[in-house]
N, C-alpha and C positions, 0 to 999 in steps of 0.2 A: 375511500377504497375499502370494501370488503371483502375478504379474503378468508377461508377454512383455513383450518390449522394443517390437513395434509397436502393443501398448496401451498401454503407457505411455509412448510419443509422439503417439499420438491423444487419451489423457487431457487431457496438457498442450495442447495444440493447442485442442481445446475448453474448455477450462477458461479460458483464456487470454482466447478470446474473450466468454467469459460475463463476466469479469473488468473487460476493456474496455466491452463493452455497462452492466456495473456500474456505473461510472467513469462515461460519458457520461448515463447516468439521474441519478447522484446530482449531480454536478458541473450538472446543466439543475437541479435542485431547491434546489440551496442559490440557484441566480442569480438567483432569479425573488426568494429572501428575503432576498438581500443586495447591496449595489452593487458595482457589477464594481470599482471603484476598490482593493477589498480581495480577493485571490484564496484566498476561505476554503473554496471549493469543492475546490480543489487541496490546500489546508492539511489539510483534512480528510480528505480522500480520503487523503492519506499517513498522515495518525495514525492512522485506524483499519486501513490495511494493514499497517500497519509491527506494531498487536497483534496482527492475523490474522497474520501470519507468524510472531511471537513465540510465539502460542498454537501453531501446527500445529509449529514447533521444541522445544517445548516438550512437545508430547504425544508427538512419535517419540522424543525422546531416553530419554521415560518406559516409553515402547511402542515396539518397534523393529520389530513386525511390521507398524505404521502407516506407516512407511519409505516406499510407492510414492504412497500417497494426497497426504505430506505434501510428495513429490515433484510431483506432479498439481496440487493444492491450489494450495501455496505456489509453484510455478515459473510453472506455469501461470496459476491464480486470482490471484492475487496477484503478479505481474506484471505481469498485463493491469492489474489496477486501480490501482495504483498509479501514479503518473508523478511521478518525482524532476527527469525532463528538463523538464518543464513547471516548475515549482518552479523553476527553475533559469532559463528564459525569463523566466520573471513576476517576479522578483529583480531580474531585467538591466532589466523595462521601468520597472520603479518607479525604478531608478536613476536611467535613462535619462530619465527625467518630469520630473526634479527633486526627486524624493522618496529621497535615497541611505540615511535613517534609516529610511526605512519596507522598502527592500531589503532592509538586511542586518538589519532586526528580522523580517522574514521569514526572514530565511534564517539565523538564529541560531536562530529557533523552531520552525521545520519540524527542525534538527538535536536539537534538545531534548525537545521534546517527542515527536517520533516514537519517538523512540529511550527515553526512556522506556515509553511505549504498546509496544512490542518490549520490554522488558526484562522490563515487567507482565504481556505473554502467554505470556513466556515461562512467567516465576513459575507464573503460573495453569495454563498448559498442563502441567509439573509435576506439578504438585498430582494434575489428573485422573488 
């Protein structure tokens, strides 16, 4: 795939935002089915980013002419949906609440399990 470089800053540009729009649909739909007190909206939204990035790592490494896409996709797309900074606030406010076990059991399982969900798209991305 051949691509200029001021498509493939408008890729990511848009992508980005589809990304973020993702993130605020999905993160409004888990809240409505869980209590804010647990930020699974955030939890979740990394897990499945962190495979989406693994799979699109995963399929250029396999395919290197998927190179721009996976630049597009994953920079962009996947950037926007994700938010590690948020994760990162919601950690600090559960501390901050009096809840310092539910913090760092956050934030030991956002590291765990994300990053497996990323190790597994990688796998899989492979494969394809």
């Amino acid at each position: 795939m051949n691509i200029t470089a001021p498509l493939l800053w408008l890729g990511v540009f848009v992508a980005g935002g589809v990304g973020a729009w993702c993130r605020f649909r999905l993160d409004g739909l888990i809240a409505r089915h869980w209590s804010r007190s647990v930020p699974a909206g955030t939890f979740t939204i990394n897990v499945l980013g962190s495979f989406g990035l693994g799979l699109l790592t995963g399929l250029a490494a396999a395919h290197a002419s998927l190179a721009p896409l996976t630049v597009v996709l994953g920079t962009g797309m996947m950037g926007g949906f994700t938010t590690f900074s948020t994760a990162n606030v919601e950690v600090v406010r559960l501390m901050l609440s009096g809840r310092p076990g539910a913090g760092i059991g956050l934030d030991v399982a956002t590291l765990v399990v994300a990053g497996a969900a990323a190790v597994l798209g990688l796998f899989l991305g492979g494969l394809w």
